[in-house]
N, C-alpha and C positions, 0 to 999 in steps of 0.2 A: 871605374864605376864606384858610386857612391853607394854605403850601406843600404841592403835589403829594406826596403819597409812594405806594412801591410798594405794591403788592397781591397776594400770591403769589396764584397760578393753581397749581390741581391738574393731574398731566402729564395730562388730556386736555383740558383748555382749555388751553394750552399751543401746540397746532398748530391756528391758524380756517380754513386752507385747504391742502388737499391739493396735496402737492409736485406742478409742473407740470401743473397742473390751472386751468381758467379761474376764476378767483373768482365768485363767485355775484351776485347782482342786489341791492344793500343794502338792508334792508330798516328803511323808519322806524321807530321804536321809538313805539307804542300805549302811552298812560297807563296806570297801574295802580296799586294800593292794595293792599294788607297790614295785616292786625290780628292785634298780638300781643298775646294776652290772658292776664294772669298772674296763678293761684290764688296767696292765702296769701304772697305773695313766692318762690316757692320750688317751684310749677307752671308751667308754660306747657300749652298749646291747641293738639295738630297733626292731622295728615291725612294721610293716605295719598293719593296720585294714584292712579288707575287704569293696570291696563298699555294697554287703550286709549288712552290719550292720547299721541300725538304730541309733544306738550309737557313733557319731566322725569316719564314714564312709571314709577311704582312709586316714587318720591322722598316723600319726609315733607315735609310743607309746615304754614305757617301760611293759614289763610284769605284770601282775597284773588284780585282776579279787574281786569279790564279797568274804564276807569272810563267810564260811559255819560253820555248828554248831559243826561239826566235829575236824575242828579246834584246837578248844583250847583244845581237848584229844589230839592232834595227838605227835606223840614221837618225841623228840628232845635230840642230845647227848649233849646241854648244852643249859641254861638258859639266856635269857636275864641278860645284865648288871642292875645292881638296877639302875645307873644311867637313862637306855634307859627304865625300866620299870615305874619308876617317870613322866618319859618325856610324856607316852604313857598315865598317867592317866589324866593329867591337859587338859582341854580345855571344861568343863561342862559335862554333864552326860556321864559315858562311858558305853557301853553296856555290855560287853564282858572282858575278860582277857584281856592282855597287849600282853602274847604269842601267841591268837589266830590270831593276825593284821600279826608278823612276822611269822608262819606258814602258814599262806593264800598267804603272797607272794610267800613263798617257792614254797607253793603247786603251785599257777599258773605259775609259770616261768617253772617248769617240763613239765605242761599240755599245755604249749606254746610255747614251746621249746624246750623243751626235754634236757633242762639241769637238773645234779641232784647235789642239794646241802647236803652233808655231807655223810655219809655212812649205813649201816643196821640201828642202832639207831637215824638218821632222823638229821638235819643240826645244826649246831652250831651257834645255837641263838646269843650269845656272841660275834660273829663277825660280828653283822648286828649293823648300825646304824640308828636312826631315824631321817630323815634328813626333814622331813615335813608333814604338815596336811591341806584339803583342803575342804570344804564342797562347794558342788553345788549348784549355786544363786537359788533360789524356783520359782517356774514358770516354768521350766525346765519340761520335761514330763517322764527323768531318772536322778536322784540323787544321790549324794554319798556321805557321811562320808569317806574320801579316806586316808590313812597313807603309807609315802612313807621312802621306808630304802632304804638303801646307803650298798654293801659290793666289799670287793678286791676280784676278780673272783678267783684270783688264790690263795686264799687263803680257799676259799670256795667250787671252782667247781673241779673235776675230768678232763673233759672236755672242751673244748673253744669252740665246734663246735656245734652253735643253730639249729636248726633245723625248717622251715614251719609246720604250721599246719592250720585249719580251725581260728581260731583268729586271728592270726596274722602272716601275712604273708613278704617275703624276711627279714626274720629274720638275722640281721647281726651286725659286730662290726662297728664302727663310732669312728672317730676321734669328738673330741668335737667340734670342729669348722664345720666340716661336717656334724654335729648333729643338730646343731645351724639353718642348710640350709635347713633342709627336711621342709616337712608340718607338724607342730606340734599345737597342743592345745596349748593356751593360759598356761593353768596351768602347762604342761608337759615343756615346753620354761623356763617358771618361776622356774620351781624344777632343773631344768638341770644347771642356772645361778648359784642356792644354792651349786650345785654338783662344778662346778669349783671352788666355795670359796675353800670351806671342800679341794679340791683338793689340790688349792693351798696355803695350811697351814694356812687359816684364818678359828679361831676361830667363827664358828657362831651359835645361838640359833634357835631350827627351828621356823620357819613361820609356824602361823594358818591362812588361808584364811576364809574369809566365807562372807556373803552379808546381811549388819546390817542397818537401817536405811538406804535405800535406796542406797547402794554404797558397794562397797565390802571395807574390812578391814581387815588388818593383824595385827595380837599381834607374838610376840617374845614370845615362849615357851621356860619354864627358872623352873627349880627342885628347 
């Protein structure tokens, strides 16, 4: 991995604990998965959160949810790239397979849309890329160990037409620039920037985030 550098935080992630106040109880950060799915070179695939949620309430999001134990059995009509599985181990203890990160996305982007990626024998891992990894500053009262893949819709979906559900909701296609505009997470802003490189034929290593000696920090993940 390539030297730490900074990671600007928006002013309210800025302050994780209130001035003379007890800090809160840390909470381990739960695996997770992200599918970024890209119409045409020049779409992306998002979602609306519900103001119900607890969790980044009313935020624009790409699909993706917790990764289940079920997972890494689940069937796949091909295999991660050794490259993208390399990619998937580096960054300090990993819990899990390499395949269960890219099958959790799968699986949520169906459960969230109702798109399906690949056919009877389940999606073509080999066409997902690993475009980022994020862990959640501590202090936080939900955390995530998050891994975000990158594929060409139309090379992977049957389908273009998402669908509303209970998570995420006015599910639709975005032009990148119109992406850019919504209400987004910090982190989600920042993966989306990575997504136009890749797009636009620059070579890039993904970004680990994570919040290290007081300040967040990114390494360049490199096989």
């Amino acid at each position: 991995m390539k030297r730490p550098e900074q990671f600007a935080m928006t002013p309210e992630e800025k302050v994780f604990d209130a001035p003379d106040a007890e800090k809160p109880k840390v909470v381990k950060p739960r695996d997770a998965a992200t599918l970024i799915l890209v119409r045409g070179g020049r779409e992306v695939m998002m979602g609306q959160r519900s103001k119900g949620h607890v969790f980044m309430p009313d935020k624009w999001v790409f699909p993706g949810g917790r990764v289940d134990l079920q997972d890494g059995r689940a069937k796949a009509a091909t295999e991660l790239t050794p490259e993208t599985e390399a990619l998937l181990k580096l960054g300090g203890v990993i819990r899990r397979a390499p395949r269960a990160y890219a099958l959790a996305a799968t699986r949520e982007t169906l459960e969230e849309t109702g798109l399906v990626l690949g056919g009877p024998e389940g999606p073509e891992l080999d066409k997902l890329q690993f475009v980022a990894r994020a862990i959640t500053p501590p202090y936080r009262p939900r955390r995530f160990d998050a891994r975000f893949f990158l594929a060409d819709a139309e090379a992977v979906l049957a389908s273009f037409e998402p669908v509303a559900g209970e998570e995420l909701l006015h599910t639709k296609w975005f032009s990148l620039d119109d992406a850019e505009r919504l209400d987004l997470p910090s982190i989600t802003r920042f993966v989306l920037k990575e997504v136009r490189q890749r797009l636009a034929g620059q070579a890039v290593e993904p970004p680990f985030l994570r919040f290290m000696r007081g300040s967040h920090q990114m390494d360049r993940l490199k096989s």
